[in-house]
PyMOL Python script that loads the backbone (N, CA, C, O; Angstrom):
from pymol import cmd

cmd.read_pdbstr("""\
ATOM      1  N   UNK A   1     -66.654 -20.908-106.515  1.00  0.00           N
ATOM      2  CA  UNK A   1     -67.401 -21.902-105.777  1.00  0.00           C
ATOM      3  C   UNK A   1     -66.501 -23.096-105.424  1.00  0.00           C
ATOM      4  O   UNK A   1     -66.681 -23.586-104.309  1.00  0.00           O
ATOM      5  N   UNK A   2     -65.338 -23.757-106.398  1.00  0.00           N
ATOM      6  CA  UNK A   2     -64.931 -24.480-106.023  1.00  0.00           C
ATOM      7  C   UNK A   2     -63.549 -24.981-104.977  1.00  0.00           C
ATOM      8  O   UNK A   2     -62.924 -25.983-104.626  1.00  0.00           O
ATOM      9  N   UNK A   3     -63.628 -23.059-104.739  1.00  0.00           N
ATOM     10  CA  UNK A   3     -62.155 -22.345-103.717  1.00  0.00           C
ATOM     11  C   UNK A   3     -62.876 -22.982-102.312  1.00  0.00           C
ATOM     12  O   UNK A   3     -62.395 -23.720-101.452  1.00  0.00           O
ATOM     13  N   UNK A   4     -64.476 -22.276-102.466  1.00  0.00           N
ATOM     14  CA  UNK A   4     -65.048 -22.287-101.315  1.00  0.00           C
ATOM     15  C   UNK A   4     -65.334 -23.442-100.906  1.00  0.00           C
ATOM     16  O   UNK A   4     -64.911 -23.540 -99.754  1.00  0.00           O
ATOM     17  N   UNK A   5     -66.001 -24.700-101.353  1.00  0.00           N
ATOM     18  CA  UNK A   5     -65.935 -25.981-101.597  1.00  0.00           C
ATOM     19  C   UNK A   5     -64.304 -26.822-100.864  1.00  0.00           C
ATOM     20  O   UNK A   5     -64.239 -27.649 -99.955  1.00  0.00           O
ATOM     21  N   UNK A   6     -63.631 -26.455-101.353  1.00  0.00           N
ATOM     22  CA  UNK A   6     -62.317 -26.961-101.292  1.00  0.00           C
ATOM     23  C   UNK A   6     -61.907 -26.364 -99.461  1.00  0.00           C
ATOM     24  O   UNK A   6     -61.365 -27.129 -98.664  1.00  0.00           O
ATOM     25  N   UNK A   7     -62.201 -25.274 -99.185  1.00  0.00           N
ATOM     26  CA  UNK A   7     -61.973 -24.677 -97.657  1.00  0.00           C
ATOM     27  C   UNK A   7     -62.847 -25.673 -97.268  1.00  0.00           C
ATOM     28  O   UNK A   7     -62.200 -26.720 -97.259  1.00  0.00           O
ATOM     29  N   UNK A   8     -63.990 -25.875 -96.942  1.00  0.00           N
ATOM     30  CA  UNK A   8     -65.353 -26.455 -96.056  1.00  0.00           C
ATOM     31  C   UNK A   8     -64.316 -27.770 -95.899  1.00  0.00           C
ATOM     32  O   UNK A   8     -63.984 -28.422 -94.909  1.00  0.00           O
ATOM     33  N   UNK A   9     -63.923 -27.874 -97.445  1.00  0.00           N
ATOM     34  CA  UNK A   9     -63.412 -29.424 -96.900  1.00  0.00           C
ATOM     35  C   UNK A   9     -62.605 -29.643 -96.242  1.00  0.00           C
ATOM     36  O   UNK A   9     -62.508 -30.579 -95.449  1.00  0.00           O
ATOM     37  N   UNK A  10     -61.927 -28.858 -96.449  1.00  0.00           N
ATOM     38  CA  UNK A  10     -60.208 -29.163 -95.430  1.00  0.00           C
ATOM     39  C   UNK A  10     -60.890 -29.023 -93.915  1.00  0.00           C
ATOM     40  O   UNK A  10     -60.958 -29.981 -93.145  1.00  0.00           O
ATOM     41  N   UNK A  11     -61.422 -27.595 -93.577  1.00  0.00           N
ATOM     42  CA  UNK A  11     -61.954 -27.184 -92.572  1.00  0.00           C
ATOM     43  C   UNK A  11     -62.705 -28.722 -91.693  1.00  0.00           C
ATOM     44  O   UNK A  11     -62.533 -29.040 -90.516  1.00  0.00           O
ATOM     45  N   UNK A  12     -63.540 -29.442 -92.749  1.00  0.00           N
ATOM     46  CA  UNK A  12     -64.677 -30.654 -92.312  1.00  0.00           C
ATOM     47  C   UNK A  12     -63.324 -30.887 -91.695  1.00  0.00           C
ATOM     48  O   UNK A  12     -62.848 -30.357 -90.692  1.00  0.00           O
ATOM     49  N   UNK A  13     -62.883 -31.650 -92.375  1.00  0.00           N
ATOM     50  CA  UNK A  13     -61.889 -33.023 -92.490  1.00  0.00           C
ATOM     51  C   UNK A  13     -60.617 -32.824 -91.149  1.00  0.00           C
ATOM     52  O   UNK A  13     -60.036 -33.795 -90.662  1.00  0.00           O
ATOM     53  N   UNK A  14     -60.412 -31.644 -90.799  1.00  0.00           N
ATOM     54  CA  UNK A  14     -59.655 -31.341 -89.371  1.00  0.00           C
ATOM     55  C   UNK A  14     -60.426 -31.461 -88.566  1.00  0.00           C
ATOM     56  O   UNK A  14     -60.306 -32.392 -87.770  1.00  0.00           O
ATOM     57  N   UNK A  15     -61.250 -30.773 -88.495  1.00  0.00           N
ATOM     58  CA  UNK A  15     -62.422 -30.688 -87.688  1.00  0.00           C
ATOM     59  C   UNK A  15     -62.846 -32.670 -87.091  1.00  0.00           C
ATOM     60  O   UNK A  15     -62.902 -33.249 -86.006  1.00  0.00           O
ATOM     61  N   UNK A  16     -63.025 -33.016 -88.384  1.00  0.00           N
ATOM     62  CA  UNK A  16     -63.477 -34.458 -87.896  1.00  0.00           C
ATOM     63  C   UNK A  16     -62.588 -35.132 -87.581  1.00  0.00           C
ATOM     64  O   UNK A  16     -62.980 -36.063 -86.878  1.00  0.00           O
ATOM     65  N   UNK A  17     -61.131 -35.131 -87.824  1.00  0.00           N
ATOM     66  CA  UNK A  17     -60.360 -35.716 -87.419  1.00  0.00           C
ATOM     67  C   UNK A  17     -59.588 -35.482 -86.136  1.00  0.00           C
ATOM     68  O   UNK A  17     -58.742 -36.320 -85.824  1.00  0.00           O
ATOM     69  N   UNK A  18     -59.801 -34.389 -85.333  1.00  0.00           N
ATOM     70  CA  UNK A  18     -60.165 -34.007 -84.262  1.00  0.00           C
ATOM     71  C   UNK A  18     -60.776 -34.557 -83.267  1.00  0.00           C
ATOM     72  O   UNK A  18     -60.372 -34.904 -82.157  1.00  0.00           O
ATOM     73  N   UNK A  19     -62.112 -34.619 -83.923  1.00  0.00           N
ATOM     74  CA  UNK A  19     -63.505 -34.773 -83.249  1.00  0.00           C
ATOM     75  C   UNK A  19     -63.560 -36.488 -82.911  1.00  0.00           C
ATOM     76  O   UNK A  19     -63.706 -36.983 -81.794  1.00  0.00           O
ATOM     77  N   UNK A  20     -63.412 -37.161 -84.100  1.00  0.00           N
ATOM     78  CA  UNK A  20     -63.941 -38.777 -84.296  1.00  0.00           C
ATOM     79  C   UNK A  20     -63.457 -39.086 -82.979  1.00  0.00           C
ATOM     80  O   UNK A  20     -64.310 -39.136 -82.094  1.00  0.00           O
ATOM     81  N   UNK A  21     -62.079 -39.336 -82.626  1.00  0.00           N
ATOM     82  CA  UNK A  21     -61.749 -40.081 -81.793  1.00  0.00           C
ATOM     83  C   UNK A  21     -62.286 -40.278 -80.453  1.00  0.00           C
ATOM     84  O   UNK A  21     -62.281 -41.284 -79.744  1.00  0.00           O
ATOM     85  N   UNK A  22     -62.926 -38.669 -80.179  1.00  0.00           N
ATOM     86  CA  UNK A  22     -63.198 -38.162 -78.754  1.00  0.00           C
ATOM     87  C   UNK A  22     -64.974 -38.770 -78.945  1.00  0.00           C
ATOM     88  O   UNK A  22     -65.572 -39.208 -77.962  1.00  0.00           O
ATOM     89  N   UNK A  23     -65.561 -38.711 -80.175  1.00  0.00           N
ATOM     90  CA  UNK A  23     -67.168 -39.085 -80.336  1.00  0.00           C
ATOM     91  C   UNK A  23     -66.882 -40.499 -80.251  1.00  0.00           C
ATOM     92  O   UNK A  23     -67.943 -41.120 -80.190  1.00  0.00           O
ATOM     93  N   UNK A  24     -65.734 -41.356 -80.219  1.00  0.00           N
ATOM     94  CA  UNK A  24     -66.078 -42.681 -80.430  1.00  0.00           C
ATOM     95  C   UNK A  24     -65.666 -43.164 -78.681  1.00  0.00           C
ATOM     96  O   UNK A  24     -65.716 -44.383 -78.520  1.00  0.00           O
ATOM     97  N   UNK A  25     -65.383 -42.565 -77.753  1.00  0.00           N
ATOM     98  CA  UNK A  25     -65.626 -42.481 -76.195  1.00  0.00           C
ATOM     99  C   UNK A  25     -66.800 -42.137 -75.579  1.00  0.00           C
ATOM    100  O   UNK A  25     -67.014 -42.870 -74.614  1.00  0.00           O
ATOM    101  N   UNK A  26     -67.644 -41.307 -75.759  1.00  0.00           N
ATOM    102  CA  UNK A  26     -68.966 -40.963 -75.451  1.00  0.00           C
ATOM    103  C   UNK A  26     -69.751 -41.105 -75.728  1.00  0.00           C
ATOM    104  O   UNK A  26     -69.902 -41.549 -76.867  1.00  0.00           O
ATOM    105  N   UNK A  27     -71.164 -40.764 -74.670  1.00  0.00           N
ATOM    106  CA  UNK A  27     -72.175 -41.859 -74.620  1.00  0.00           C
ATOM    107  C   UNK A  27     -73.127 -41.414 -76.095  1.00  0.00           C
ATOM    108  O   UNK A  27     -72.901 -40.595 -76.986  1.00  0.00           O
ATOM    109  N   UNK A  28     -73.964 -42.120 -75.918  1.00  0.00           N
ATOM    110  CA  UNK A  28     -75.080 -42.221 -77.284  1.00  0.00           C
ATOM    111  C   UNK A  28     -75.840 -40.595 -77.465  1.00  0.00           C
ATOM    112  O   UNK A  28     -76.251 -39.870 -78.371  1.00  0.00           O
ATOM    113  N   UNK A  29     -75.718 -40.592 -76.029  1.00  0.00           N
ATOM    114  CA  UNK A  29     -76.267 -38.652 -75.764  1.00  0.00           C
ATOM    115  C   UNK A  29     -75.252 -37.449 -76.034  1.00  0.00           C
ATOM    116  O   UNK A  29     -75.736 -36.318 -76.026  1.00  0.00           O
ATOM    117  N   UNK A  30     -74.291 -37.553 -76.202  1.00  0.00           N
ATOM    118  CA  UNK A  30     -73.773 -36.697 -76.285  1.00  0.00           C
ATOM    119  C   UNK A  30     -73.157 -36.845 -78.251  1.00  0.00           C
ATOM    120  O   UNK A  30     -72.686 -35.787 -78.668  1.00  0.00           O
ATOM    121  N   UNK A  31     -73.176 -38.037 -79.295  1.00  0.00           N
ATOM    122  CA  UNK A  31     -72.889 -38.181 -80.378  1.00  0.00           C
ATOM    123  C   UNK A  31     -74.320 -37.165 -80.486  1.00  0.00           C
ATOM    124  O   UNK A  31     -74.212 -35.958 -80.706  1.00  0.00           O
ATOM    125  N   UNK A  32     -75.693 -37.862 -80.292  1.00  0.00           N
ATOM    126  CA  UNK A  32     -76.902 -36.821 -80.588  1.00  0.00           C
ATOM    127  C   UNK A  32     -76.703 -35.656 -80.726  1.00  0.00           C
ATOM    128  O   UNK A  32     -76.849 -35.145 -81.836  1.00  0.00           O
ATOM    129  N   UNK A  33     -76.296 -34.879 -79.575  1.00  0.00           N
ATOM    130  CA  UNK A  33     -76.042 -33.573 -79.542  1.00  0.00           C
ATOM    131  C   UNK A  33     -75.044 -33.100 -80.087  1.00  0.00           C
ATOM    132  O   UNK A  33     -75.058 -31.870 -80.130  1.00  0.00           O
ATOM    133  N   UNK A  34     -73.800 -33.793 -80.713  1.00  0.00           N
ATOM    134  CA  UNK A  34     -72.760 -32.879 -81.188  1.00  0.00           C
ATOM    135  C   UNK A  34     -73.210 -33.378 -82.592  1.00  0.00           C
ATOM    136  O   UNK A  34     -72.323 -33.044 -83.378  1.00  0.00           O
ATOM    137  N   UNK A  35     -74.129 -33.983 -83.195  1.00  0.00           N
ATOM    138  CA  UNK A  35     -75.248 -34.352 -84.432  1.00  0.00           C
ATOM    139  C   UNK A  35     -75.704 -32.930 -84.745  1.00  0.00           C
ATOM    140  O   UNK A  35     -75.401 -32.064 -85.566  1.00  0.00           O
ATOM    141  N   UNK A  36     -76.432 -33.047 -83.890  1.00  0.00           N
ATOM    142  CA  UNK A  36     -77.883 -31.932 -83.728  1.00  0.00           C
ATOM    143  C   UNK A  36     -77.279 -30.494 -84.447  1.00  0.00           C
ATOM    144  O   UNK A  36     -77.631 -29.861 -85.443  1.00  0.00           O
ATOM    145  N   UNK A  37     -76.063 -30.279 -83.313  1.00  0.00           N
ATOM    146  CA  UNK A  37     -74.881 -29.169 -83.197  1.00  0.00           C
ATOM    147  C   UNK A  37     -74.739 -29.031 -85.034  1.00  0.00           C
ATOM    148  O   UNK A  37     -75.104 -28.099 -85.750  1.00  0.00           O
ATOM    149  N   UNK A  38     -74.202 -30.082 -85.341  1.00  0.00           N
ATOM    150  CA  UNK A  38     -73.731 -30.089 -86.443  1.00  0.00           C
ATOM    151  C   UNK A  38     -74.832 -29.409 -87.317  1.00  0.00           C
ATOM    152  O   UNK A  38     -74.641 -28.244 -87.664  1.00  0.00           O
ATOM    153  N   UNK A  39     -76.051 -30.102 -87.721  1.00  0.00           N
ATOM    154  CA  UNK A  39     -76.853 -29.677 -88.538  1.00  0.00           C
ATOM    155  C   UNK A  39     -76.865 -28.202 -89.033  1.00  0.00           C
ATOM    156  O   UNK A  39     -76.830 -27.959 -90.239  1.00  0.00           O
ATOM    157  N   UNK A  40     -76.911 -27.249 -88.123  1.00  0.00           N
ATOM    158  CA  UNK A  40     -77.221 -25.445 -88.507  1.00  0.00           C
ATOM    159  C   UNK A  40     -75.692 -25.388 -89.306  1.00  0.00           C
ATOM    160  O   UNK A  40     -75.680 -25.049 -90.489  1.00  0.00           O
ATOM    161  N   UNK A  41     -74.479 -25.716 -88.643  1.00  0.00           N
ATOM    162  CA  UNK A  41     -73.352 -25.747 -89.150  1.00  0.00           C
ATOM    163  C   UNK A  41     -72.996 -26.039 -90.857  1.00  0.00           C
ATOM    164  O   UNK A  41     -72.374 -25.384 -91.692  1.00  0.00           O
ATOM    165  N   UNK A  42     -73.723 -27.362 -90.902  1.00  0.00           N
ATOM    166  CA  UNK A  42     -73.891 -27.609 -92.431  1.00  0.00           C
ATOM    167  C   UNK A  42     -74.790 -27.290 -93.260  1.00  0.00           C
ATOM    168  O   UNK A  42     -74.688 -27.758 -94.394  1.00  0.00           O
ATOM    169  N   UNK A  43     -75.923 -26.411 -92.941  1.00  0.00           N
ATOM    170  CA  UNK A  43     -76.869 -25.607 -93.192  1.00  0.00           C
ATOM    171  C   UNK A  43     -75.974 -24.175 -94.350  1.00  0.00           C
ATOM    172  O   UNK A  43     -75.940 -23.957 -95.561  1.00  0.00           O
ATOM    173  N   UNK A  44     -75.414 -23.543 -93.177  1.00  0.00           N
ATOM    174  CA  UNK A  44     -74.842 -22.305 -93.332  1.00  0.00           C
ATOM    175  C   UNK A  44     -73.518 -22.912 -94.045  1.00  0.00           C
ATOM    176  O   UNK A  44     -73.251 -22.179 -94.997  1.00  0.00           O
ATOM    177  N   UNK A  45     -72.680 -23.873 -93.952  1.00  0.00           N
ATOM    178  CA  UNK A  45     -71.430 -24.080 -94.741  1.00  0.00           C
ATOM    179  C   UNK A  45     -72.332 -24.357 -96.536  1.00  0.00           C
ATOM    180  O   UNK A  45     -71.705 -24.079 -97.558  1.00  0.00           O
ATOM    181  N   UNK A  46     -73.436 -24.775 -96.593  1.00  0.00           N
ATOM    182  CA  UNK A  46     -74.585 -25.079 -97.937  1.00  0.00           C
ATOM    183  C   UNK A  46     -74.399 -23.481 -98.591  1.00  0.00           C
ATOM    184  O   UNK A  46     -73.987 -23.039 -99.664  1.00  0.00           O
ATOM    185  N   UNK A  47     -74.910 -22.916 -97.393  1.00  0.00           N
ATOM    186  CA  UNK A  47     -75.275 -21.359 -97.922  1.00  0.00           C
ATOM    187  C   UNK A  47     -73.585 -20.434 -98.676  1.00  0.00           C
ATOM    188  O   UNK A  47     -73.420 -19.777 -99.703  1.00  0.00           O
ATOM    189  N   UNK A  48     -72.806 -20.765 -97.747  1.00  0.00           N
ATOM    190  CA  UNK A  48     -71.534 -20.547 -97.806  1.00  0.00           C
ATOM    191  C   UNK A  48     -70.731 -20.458 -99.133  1.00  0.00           C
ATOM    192  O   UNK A  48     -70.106 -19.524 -99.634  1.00  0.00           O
ATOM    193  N   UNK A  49     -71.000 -22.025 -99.628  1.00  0.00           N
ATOM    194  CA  UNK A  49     -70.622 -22.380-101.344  1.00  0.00           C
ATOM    195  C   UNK A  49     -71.434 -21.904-101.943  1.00  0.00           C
ATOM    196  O   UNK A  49     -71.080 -20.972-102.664  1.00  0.00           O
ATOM    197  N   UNK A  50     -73.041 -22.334-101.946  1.00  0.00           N
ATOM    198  CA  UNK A  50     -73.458 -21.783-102.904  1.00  0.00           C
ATOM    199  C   UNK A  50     -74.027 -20.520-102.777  1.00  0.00           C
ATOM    200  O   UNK A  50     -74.935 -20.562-103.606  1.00  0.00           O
ATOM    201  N   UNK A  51     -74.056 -19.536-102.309  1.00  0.00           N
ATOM    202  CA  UNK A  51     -74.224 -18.457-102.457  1.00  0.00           C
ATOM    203  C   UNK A  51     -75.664 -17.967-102.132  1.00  0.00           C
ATOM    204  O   UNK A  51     -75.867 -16.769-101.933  1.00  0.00           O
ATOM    205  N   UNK A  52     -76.827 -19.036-102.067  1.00  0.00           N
ATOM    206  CA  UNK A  52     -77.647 -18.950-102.044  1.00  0.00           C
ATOM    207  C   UNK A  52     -78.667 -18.058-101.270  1.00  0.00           C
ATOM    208  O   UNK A  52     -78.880 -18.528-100.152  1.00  0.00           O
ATOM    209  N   UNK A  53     -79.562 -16.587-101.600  1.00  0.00           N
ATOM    210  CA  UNK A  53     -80.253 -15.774-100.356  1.00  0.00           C
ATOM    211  C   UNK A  53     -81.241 -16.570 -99.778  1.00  0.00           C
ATOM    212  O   UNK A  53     -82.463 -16.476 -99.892  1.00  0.00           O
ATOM    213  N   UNK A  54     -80.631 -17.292 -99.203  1.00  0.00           N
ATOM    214  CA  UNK A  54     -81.609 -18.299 -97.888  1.00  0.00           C
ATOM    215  C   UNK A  54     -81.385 -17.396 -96.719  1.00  0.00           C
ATOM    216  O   UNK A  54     -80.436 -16.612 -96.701  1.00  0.00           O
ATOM    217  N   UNK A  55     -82.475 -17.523 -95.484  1.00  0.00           N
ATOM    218  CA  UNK A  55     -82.113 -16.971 -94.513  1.00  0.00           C
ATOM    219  C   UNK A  55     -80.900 -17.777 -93.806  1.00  0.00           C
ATOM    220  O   UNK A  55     -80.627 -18.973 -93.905  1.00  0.00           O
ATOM    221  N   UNK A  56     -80.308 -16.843 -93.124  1.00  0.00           N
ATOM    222  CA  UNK A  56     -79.623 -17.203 -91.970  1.00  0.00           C
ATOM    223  C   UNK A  56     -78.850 -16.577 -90.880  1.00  0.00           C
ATOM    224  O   UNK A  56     -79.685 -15.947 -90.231  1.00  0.00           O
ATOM    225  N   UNK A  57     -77.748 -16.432 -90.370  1.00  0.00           N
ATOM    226  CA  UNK A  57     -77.658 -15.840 -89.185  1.00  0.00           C
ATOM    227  C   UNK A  57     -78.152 -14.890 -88.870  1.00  0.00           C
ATOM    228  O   UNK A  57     -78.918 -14.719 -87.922  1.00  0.00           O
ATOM    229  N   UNK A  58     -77.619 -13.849 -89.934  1.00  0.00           N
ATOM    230  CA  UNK A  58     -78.030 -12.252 -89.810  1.00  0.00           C
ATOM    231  C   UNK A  58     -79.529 -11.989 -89.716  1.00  0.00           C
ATOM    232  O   UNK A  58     -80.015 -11.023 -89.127  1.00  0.00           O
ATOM    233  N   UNK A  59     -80.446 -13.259 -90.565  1.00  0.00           N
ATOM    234  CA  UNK A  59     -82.081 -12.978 -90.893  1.00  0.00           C
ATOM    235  C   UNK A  59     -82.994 -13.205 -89.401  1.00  0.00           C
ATOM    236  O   UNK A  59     -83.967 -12.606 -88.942  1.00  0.00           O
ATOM    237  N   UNK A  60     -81.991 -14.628 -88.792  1.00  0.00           N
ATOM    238  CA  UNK A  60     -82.475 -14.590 -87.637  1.00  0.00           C
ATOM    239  C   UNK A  60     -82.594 -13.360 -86.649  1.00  0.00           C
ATOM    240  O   UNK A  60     -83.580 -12.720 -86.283  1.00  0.00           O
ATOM    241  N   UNK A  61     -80.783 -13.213 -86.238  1.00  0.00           N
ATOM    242  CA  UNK A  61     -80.857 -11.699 -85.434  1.00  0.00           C
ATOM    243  C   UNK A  61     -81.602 -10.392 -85.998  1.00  0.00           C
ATOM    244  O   UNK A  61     -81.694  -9.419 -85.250  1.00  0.00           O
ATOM    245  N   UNK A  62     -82.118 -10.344 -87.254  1.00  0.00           N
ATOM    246  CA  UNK A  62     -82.745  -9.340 -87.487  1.00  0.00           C
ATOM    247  C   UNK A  62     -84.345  -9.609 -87.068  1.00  0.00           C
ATOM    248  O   UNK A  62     -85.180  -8.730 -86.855  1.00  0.00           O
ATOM    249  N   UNK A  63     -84.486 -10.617 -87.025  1.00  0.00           N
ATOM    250  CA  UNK A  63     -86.342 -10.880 -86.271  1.00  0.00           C
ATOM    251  C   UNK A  63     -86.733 -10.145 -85.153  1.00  0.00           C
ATOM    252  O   UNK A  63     -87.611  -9.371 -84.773  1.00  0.00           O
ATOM    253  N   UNK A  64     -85.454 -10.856 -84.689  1.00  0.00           N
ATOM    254  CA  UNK A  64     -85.187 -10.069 -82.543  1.00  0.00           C
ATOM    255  C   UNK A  64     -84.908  -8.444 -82.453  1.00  0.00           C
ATOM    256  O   UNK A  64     -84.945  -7.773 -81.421  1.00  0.00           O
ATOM    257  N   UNK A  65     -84.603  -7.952 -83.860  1.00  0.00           N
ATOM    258  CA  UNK A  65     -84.676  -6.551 -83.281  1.00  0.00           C
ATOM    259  C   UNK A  65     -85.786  -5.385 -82.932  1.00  0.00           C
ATOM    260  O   UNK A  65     -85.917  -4.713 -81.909  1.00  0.00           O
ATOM    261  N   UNK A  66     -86.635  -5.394 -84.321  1.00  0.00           N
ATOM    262  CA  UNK A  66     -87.899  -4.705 -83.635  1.00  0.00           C
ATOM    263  C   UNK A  66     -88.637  -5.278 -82.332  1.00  0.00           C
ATOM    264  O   UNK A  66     -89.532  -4.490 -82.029  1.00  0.00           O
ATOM    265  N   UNK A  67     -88.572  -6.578 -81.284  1.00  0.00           N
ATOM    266  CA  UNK A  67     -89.001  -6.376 -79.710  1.00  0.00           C
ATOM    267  C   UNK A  67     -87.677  -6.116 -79.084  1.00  0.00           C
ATOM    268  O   UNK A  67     -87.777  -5.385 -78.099  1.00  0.00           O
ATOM    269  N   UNK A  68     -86.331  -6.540 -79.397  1.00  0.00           N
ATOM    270  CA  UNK A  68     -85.755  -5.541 -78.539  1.00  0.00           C
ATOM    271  C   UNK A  68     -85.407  -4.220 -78.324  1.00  0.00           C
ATOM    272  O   UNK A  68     -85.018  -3.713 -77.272  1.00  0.00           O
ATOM    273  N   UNK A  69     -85.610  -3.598 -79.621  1.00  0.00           N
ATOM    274  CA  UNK A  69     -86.082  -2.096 -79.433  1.00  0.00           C
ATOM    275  C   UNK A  69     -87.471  -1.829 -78.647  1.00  0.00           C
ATOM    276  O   UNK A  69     -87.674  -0.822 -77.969  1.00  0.00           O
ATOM    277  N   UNK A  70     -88.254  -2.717 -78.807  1.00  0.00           N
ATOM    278  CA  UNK A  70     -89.233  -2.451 -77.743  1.00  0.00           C
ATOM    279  C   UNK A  70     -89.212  -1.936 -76.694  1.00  0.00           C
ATOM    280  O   UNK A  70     -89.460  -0.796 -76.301  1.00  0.00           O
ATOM    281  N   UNK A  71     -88.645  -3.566 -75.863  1.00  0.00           N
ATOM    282  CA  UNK A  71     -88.338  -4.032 -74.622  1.00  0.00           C
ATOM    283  C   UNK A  71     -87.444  -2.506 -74.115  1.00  0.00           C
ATOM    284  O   UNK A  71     -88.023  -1.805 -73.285  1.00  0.00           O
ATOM    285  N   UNK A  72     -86.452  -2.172 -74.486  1.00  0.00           N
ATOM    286  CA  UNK A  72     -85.841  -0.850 -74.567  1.00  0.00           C
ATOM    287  C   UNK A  72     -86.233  -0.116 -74.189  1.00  0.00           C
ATOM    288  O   UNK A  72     -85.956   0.482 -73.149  1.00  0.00           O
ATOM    289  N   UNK A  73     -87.537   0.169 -75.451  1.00  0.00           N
ATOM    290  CA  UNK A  73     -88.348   1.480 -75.026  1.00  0.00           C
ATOM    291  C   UNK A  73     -88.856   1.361 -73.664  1.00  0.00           C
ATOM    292  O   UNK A  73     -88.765   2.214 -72.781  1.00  0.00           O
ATOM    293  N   UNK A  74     -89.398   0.215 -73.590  1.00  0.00           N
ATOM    294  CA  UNK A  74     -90.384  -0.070 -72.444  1.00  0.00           C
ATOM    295  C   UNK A  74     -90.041   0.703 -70.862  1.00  0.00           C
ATOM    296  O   UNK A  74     -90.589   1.498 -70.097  1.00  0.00           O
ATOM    297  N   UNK A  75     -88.394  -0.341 -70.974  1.00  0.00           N
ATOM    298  CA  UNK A  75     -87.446  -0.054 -69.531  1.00  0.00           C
ATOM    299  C   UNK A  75     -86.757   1.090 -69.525  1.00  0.00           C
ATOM    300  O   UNK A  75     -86.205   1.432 -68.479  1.00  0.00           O
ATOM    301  N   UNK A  76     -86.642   2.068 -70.948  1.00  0.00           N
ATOM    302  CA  UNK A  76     -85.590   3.442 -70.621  1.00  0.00           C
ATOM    303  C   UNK A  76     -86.946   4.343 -69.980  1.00  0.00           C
ATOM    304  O   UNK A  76     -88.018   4.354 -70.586  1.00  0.00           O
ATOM    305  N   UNK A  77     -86.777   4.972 -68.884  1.00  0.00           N
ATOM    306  CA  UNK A  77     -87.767   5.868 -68.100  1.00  0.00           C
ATOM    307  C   UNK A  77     -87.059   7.244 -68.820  1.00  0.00           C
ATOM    308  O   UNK A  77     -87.447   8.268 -68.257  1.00  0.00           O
ATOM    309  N   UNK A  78     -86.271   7.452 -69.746  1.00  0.00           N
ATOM    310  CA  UNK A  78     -86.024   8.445 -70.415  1.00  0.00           C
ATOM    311  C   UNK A  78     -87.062   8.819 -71.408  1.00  0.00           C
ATOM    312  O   UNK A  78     -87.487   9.945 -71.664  1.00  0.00           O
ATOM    313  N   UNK A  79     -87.428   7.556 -71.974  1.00  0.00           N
ATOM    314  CA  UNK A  79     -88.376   7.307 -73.402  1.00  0.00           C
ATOM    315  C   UNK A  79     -89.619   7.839 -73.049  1.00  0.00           C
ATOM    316  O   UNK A  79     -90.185   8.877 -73.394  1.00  0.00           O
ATOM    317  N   UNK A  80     -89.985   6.791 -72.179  1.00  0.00           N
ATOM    318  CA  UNK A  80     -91.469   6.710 -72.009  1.00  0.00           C
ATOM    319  C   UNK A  80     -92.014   7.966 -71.199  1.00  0.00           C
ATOM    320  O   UNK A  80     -93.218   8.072 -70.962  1.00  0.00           O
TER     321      UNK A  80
END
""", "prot")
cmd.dss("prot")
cmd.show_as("cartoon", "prot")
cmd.util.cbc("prot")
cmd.orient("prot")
């Protein structure tokens, strides 16, 4: 945990040191959105260290698959 911990950070810390200079030029709308951005990011870097079975990427794309197998069925004129 504390390998993984120790990556996020370095990873943050380029990342923001990167980033700051260019967020401290732009407008109030666009800090929001690269905010917003951030949030799922530090969500999943949470899940990352601690290991935790929370949903996430994979749980999402797995919602969308039984209607796009649907949708599939629907449009292959092979199927139906």
């Amino acid at each position: 945990m504390l390998g993984k911990l120790i990556c996020i950070l370095i990873l943050a810390a380029a990342m923001l040191s990167y980033d700051i200079p260019r967020l401290k030029k732009c407008t109030k709308h666009d800090r929001m959105v690269y905010g917003i951005l951030m949030l799922p990011m530090l969500y999943l870097a949470f899940l990352f260290i601690t290991a935790k079975p929370w949903p996430n990427v994979d749980t999402i794309f797995n919602l969308f698959n039984k209607p796009a197998q649907q949708i599939v069925h629907w449009l292959n004129p092979a199927q139906s």
